[in-house]
N, CA, C and O atoms as a printed pandas DataFrame, in Angstrom:
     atom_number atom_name residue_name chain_id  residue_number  x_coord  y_coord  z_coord
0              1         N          UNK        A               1    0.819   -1.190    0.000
1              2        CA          UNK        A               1    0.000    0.000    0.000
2              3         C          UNK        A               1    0.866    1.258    0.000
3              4         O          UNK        A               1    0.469    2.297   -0.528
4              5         N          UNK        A               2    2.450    1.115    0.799
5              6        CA          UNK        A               2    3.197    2.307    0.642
6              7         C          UNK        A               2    3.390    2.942   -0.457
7              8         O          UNK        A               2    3.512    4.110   -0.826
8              9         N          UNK        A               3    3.387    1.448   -1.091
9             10        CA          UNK        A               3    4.383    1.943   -2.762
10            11         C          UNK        A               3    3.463    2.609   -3.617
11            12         O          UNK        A               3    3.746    3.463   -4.458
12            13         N          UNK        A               4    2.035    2.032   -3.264
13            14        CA          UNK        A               4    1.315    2.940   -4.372
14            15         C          UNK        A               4    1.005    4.289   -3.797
15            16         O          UNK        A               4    1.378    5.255   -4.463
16            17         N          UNK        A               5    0.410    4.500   -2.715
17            18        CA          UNK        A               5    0.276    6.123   -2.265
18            19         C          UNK        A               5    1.913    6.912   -3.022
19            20         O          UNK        A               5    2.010    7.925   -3.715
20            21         N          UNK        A               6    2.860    6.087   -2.598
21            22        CA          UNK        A               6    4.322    6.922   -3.191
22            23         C          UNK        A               6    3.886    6.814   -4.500
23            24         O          UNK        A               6    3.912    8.025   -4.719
24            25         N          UNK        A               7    3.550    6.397   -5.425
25            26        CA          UNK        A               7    3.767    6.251   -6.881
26            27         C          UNK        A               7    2.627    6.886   -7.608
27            28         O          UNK        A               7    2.654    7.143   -8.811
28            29         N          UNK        A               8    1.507    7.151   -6.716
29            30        CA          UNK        A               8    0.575    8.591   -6.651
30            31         C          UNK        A               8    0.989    9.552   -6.768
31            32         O          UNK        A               8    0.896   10.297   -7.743
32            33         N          UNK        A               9    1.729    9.778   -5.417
33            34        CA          UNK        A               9    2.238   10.952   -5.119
34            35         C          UNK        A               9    3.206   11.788   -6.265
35            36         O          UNK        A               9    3.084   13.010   -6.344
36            37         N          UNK        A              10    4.012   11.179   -6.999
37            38        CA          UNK        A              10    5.213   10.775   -7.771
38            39         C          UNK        A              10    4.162   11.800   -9.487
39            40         O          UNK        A              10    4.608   12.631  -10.278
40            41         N          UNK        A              11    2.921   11.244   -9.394
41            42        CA          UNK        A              11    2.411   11.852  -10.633
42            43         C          UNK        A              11    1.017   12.482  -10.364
43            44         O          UNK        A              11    0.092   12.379  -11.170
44            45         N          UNK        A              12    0.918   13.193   -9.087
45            46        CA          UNK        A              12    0.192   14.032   -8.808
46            47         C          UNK        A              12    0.323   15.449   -9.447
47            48         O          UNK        A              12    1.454   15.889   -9.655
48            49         N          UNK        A              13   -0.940   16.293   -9.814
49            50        CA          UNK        A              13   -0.269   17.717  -10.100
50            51         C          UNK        A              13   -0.560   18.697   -9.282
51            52         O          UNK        A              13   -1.667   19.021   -8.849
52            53         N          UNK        A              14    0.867   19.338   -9.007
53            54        CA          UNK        A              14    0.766   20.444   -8.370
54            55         C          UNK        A              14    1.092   21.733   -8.649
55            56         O          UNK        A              14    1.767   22.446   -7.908
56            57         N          UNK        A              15    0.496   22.147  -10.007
57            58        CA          UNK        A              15    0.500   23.276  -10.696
58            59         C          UNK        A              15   -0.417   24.361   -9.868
59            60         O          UNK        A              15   -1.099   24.219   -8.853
60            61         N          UNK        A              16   -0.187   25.387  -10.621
61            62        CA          UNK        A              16   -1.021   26.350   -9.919
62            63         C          UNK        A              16   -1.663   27.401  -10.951
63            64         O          UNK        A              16   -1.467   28.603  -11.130
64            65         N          UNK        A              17   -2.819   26.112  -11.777
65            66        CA          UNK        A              17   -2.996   26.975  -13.428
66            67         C          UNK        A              17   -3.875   28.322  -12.829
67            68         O          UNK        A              17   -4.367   28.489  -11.712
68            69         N          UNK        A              18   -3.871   28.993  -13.737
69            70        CA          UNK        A              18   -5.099   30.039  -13.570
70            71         C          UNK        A              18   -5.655   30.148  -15.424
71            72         O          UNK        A              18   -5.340   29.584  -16.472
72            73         N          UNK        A              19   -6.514   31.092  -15.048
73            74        CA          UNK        A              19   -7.034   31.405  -16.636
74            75         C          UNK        A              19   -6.935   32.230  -17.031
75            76         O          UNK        A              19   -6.926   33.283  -16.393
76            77         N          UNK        A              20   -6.782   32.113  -18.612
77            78        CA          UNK        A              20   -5.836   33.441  -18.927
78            79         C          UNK        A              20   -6.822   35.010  -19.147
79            80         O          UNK        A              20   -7.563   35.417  -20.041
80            81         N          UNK        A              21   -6.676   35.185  -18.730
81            82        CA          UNK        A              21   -7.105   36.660  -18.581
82            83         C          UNK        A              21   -7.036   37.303  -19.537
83            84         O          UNK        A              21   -8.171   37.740  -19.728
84            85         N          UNK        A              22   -6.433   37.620  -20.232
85            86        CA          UNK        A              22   -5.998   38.704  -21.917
86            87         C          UNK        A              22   -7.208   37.896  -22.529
87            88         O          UNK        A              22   -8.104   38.635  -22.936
88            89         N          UNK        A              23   -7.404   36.721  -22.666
89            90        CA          UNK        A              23   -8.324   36.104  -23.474
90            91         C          UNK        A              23   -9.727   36.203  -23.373
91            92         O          UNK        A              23  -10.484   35.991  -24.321
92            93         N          UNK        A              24  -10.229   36.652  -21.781
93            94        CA          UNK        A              24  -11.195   36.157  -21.468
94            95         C          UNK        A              24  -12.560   37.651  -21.575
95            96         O          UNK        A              24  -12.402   38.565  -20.766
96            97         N          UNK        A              25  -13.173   37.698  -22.078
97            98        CA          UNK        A              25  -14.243   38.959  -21.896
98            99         C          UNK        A              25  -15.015   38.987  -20.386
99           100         O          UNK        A              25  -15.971   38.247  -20.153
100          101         N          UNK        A              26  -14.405   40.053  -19.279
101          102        CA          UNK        A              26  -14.806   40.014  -18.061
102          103         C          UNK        A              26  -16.487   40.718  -18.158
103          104         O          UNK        A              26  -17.292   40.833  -17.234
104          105         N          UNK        A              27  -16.601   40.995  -19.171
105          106        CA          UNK        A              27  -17.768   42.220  -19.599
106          107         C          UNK        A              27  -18.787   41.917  -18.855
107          108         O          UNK        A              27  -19.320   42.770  -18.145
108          109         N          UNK        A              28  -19.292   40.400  -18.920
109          110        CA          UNK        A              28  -20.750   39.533  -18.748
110          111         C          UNK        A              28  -20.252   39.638  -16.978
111          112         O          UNK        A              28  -21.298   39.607  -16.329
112          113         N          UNK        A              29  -19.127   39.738  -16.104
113          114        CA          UNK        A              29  -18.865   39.455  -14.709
114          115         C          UNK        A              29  -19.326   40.337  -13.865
115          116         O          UNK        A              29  -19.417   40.085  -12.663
116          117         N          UNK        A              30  -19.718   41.629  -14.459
117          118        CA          UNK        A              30  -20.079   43.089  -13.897
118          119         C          UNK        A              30  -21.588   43.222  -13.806
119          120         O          UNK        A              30  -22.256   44.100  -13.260
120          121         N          UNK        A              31  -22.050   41.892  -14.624
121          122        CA          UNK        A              31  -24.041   42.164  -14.795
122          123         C          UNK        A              31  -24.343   41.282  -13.260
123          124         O          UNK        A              31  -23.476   40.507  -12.854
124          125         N          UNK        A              32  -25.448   41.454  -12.591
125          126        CA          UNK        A              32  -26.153   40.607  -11.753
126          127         C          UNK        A              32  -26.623   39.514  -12.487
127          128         O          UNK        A              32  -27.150   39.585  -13.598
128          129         N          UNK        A              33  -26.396   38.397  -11.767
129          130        CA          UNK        A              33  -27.111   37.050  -12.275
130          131         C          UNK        A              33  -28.011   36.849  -12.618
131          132         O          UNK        A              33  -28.261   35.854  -13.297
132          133         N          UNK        A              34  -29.289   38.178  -12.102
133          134        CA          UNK        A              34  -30.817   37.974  -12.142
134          135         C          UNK        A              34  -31.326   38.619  -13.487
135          136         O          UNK        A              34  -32.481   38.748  -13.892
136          137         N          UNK        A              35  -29.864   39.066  -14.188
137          138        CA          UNK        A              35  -30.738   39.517  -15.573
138          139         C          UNK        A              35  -30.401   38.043  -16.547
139          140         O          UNK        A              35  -31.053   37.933  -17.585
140          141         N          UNK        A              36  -29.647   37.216  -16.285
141          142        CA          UNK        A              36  -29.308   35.846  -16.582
142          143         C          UNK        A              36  -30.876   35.125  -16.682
143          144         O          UNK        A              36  -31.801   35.510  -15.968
144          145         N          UNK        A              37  -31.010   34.014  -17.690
145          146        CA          UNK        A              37  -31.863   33.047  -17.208
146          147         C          UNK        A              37  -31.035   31.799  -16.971
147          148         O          UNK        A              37  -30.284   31.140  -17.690
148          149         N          UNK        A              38  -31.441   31.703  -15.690
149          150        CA          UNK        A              38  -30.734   30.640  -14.945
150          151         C          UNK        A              38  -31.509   29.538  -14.624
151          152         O          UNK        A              38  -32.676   29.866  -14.410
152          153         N          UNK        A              39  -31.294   28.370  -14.514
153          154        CA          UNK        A              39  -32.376   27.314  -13.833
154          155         C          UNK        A              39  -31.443   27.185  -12.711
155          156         O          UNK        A              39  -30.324   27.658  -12.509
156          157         N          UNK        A              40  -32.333   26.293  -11.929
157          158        CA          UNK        A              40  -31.801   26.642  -10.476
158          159         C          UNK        A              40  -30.755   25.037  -10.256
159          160         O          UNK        A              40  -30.557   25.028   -9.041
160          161         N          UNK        A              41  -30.113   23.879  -10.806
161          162        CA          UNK        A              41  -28.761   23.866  -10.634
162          163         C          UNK        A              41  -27.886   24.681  -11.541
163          164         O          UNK        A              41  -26.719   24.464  -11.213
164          165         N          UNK        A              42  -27.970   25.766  -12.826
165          166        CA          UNK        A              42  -26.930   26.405  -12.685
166          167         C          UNK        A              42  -26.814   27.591  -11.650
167          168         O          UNK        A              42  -25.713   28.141  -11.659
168          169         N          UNK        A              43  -27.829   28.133  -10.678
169          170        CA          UNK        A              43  -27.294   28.769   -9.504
170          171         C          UNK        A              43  -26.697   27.875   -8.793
171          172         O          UNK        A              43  -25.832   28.325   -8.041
172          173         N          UNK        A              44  -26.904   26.510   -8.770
173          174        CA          UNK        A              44  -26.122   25.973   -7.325
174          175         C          UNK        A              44  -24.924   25.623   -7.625
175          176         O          UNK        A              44  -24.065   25.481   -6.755
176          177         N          UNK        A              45  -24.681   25.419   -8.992
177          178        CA          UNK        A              45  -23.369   25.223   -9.781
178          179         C          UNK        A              45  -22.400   25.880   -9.580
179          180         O          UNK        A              45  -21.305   25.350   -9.392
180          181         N          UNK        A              46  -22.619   27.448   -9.572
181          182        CA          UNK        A              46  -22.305   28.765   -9.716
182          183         C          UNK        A              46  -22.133   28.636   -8.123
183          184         O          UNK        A              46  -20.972   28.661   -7.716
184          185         N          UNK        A              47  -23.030   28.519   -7.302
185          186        CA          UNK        A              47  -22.469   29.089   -5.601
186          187         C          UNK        A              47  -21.585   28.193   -5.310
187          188         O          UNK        A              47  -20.611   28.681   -4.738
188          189         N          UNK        A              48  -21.527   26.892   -5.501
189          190        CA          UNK        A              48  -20.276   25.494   -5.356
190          191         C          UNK        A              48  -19.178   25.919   -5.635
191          192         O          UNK        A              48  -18.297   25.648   -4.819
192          193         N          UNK        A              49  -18.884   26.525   -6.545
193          194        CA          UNK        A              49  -17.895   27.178   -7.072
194          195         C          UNK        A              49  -17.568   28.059   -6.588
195          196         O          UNK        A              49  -16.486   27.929   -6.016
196          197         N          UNK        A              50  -18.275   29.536   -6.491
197          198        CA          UNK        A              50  -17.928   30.468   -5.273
198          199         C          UNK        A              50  -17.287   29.916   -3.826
199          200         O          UNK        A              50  -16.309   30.466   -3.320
200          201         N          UNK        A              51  -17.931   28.805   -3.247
201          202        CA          UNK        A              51  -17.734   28.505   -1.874
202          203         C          UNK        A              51  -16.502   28.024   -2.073
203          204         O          UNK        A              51  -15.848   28.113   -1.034
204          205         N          UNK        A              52  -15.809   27.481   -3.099
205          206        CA          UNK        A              52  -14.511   26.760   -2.752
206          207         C          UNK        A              52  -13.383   27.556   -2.670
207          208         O          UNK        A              52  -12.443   27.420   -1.887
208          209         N          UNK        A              53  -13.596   28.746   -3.882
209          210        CA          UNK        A              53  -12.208   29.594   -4.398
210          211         C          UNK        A              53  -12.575   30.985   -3.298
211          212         O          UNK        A              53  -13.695   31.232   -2.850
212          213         N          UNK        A              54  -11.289   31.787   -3.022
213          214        CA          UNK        A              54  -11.332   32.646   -2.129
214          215         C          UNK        A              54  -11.408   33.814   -3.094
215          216         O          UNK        A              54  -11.477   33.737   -4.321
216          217         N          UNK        A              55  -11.376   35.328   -2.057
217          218        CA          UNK        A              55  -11.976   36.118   -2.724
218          219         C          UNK        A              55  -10.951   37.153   -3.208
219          220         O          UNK        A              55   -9.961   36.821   -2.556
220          221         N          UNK        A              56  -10.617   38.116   -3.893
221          222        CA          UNK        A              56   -9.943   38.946   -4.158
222          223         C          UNK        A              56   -9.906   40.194   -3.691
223          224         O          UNK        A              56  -10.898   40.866   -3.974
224          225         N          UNK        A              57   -9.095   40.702   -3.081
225          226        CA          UNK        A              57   -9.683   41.886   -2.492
226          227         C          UNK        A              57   -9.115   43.231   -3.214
227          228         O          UNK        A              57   -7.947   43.603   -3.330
228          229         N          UNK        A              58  -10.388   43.872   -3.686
229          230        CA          UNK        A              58  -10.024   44.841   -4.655
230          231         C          UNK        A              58   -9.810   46.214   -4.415
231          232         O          UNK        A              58  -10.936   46.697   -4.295
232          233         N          UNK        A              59   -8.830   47.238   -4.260
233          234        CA          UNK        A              59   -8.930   48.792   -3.668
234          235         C          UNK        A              59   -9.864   49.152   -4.283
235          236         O          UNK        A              59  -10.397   48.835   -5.346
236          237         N          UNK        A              60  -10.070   50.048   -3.310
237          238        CA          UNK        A              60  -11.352   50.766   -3.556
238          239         C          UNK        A              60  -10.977   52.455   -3.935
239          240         O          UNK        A              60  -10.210   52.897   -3.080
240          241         N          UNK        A              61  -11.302   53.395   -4.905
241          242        CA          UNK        A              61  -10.890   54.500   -5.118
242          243         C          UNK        A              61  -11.590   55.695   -4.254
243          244         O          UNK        A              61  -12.338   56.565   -4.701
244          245         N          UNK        A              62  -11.147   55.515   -2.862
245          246        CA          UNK        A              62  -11.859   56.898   -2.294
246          247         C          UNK        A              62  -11.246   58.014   -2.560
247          248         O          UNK        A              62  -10.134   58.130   -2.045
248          249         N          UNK        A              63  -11.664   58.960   -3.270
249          250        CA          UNK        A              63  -11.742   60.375   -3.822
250          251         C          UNK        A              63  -12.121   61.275   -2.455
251          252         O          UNK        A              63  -13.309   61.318   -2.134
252          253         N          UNK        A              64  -11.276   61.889   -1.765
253          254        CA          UNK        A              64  -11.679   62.899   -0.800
254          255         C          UNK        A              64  -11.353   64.642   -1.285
255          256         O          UNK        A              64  -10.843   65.547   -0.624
256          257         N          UNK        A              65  -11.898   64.636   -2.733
257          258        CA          UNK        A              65  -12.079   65.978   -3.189
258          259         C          UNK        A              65  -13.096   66.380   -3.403
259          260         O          UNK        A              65  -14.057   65.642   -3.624
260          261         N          UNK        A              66  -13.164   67.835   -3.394
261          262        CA          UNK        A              66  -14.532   68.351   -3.255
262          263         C          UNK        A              66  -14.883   68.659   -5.184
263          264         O          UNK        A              66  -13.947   68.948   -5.930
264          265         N          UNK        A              67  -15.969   68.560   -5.575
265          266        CA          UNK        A              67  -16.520   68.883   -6.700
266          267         C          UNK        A              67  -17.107   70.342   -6.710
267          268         O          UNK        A              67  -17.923   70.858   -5.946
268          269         N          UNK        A              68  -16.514   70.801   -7.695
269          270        CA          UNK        A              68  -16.520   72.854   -7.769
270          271         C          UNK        A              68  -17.528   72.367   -9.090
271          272         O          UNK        A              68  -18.052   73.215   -9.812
């Protein structure tokens, strides 16, 4: 049983892909879901997915000037 967990281990991947971004149109990521027609497993599809990957945390542009 050692040898095979080792010989698992041996051709496991431990990449760290992401997706490529230059390629991808973020356009559709900025709409709410509810203008989507969705059936309800692709919402649960969609939250499964949310729940696993963490979140990004994005600055926020606070502007503390006054408008003349």
């Amino acid at each position: 049983m050692g040898l095979f967990k080792w010989l698992c281990s041996r051709f496991s991947c431990t990449s760290s892909c992401k997706f490529n971004n230059q390629m991808f149109d973020s356009s559709k990521l900025a709409l709410p879901l509810e203008e989507f027609e969705l059936k309800m497993k692709d919402v649960k599809r969609i939250l499964k997915i949310l729940n696993k990957r963490g979140t990004i945390s994005v600055p926020v542009n606070n502007c503390s000037g006054t408008i003349i």
